[in-house]
C-alpha positions as CSV (number, residue, x, y, z in Angstrom):
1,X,80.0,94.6,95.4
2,X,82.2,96.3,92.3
3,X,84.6,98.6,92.8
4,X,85.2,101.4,90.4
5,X,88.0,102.0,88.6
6,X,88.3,105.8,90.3
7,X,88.5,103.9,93.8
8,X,91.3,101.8,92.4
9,X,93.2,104.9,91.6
10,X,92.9,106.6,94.6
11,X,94.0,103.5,96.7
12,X,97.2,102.7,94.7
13,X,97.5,107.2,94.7
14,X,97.3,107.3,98.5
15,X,100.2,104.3,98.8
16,X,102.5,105.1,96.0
17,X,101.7,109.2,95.2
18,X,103.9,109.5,92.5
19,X,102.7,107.1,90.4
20,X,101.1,107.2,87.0
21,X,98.1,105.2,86.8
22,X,95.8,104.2,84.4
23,X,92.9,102.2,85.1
24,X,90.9,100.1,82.6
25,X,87.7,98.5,82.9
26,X,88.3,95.2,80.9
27,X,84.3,93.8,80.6
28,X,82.2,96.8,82.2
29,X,81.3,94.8,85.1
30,X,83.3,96.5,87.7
31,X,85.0,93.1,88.5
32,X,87.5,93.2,85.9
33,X,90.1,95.8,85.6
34,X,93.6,96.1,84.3
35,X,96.1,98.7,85.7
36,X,99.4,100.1,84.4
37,X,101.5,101.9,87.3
38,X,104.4,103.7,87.3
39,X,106.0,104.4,90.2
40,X,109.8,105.4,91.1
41,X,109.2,103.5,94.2
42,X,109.2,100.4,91.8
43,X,113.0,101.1,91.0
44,X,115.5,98.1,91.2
45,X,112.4,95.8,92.5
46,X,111.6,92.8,91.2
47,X,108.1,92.6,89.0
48,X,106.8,90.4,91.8
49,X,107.6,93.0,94.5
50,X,106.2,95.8,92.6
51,X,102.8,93.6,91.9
52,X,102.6,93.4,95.9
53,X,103.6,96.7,96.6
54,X,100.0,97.1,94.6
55,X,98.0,94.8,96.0
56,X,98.8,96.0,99.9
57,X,97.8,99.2,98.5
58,X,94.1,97.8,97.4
59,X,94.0,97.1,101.6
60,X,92.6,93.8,100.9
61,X,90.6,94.2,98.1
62,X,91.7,91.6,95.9
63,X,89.8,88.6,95.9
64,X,87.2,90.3,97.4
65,X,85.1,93.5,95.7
66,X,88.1,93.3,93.2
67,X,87.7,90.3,91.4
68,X,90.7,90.6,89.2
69,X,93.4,93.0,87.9
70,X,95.5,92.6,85.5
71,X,98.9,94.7,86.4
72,X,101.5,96.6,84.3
73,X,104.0,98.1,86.6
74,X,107.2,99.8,86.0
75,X,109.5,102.2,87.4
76,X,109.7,105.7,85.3
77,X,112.1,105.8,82.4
């Protein structure tokens, strides 16, 4: 079952609720998305970190009703 790309947002909103997020739907299949987050919780972590810091915000998702993501993640400038 897809996702949609609103449900992404508020999963990443609830773990990180600072963060700027934008959500893209790469091929309009709901199984595809690409997500840029920025988050002053990402501050002096590594990219890796911030990418998991993410993904345990999806609850499992990954892999699963969330095919794939692509991930942009940054801490504010």
């Amino acid at each position: 079952m897809a996702m949609h790309a609103g449900e992404i947002e508020q999963l990443i909103r609830a773990a990180l609720p600072d963060a700027q997020i934008e959500v893209r739907d790469l091929a309009g299949d709901g199984d595809h998305y690409a997500a840029t987050v920025v988050s002053e919780a990402f501050r002096g972590k590594t990219r890796v970190q911030q990418h998991q810091i993410v993904y345990a915000a999806l609850q499992g998702r990954m892999g699963g009703a969330l095919h794939a993501l692509a991930l942009t993640t940054r801490a504010p400038d």
